[in-house]
C-alpha positions, 0 to 999 in steps of 0.5 A: 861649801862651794868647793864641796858642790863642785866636787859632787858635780865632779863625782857625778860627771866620773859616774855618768861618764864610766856607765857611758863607757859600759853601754858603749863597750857592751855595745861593741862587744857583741857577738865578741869571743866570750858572747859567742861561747856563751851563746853556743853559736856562731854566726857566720857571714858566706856567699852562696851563689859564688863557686867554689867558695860558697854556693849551694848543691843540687840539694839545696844545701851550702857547700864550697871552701869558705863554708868549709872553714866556717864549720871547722872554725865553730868545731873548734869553738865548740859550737853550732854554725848559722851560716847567713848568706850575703852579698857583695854589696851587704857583707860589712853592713851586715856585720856591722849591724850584728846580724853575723859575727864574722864574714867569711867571703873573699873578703879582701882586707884594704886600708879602706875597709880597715878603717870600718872593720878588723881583718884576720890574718890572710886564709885564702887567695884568689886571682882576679880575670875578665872571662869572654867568650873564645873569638872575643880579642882580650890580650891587654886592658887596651883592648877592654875599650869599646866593651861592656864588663859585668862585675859584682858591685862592691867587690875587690874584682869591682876595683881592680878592673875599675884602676885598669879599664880604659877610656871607653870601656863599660862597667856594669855592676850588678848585686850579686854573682850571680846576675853577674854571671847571667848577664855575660851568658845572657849577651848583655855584657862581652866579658865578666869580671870574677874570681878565675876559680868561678870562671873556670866552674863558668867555662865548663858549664857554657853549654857548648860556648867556649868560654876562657880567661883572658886576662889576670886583672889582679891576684887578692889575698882574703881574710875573716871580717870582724867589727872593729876593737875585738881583739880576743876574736880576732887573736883567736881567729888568728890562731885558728888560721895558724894551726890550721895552716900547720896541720894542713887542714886548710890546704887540704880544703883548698886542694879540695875546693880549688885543686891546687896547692894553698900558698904560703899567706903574709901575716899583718 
């Protein structure tokens, strides 16, 4: 009689155990590629104050490269797209916390952040520079020392400058591009440190004040986040970026967005 009760004990302690291993994989599996299907939308995660990646037109409307990725991805999909913009700083929580689906940001894939979310294959790339003013000496990260550098909290130009600034140089971080941006023009900080196809947009709206890249700080290549033990997304993420890749599609938007050429991305 004994053994039968440790049995039923057993049997109860298997039960609750795989309804345990039910809530956890439903859990995980929000916003997965069959959720999305059946929902008739995606929601995808984008920069809308960052030039030309995402930000907004005269009309008020998203626009730049990113955005343009995430409507041909929720085409092939077969769906509608909310697009929800974030920041730096809220990108990941913002997945991880299912308020999107999938982040599409510059979003530069690390072996730090890979132990929080999965990556898609590279679609993307950007280099990283500190932009000054033209009589502002910057030839090496040496002469970085004794100046203040805004750059965008979280973010891969965040650490790159952060491994190559010198004793003495000062590092501002702020929320957003934006602010960013506004606190170099505004005089707050010497020199901003920002993707170069940004500077360049910041070059050419410097209402007359020669502003210049000074330095490559370093070149990223950039991925779609996703949450973590998905594997049919981040398969069919994987496809999405192949095909378009080979039907020149995505080159075509960078051309577009960027000017130049897309490169040939690694694949992990």
């Amino acid at each position: 009689m004994r053994s039968l009760g440790m049995m039923r004990n057993v049997w109860k302690a298997a039960g609750a155990a795989v309804a345990l291993l039910a809530v956890l994989s439903g859990a995980a599996s929000a916003g997965s590629l069959d959720d999305i299907v059946k929902r008739g939308r995606i929601r995808v995660g984008v920069y809308v104050d960052n030039p030309p990646i995402g930000y907004t037109d005269d009309a008020g409307n998203p626009t730049g490269a990113d955005i343009d990725v995430a409507r041909l991805l929720a085409k092939d999909l077969k769906v509608e797209l909310d697009l929800v913009p974030v920041t730096a700083p809220n990108r990941v929580p913002f997945l991880l916390t299912n308020k999107v689906d999938v982040v599409m940001a510059s979003l530069v894939p690390s072996p730090e952040r890979a132990k929080t979310i999965s990556f898609s294959n590279p679609y993307g790339s950007l280099p990283i520079a500190v932009f000054a003013r033209k009589d502002t000496v910057i030839r090496e990260p040496a002469d970085l020392a004794g100046k203040r550098l805004s750059v965008v909290r979280g973010s891969v130009a965040a650490q790159a400058i952060k491994a190559v600034a010198p004793k003495g140089a000062t590092i501002v971080e702020y929320d957003d591009n934006a602010t960013t941006i506004t606190a170099f023009a505004s005089g707050q900080t010497d020199a901003v440190v920002i993707a170069s196809s940004t500077g360049q947009i910041l070059a050419k709206q410097a209402n007359g004040t020669p502003v210049e890249a000074k330095l490559t700080v370093k070149n990223v290549y950039y991925s779609i986040g996703l949450r973590r033990g998905d594997p049919d997304l981040l398969h069919w993420l994987n496809i999405f970026i192949f095909t378009h890749s080979e039907d020149g599609e995505l080159n075509a938007i960078y051309k577009n967005r960027f000017g130049q050429e897309m490169k040939t991305f690694p694949v992990f």
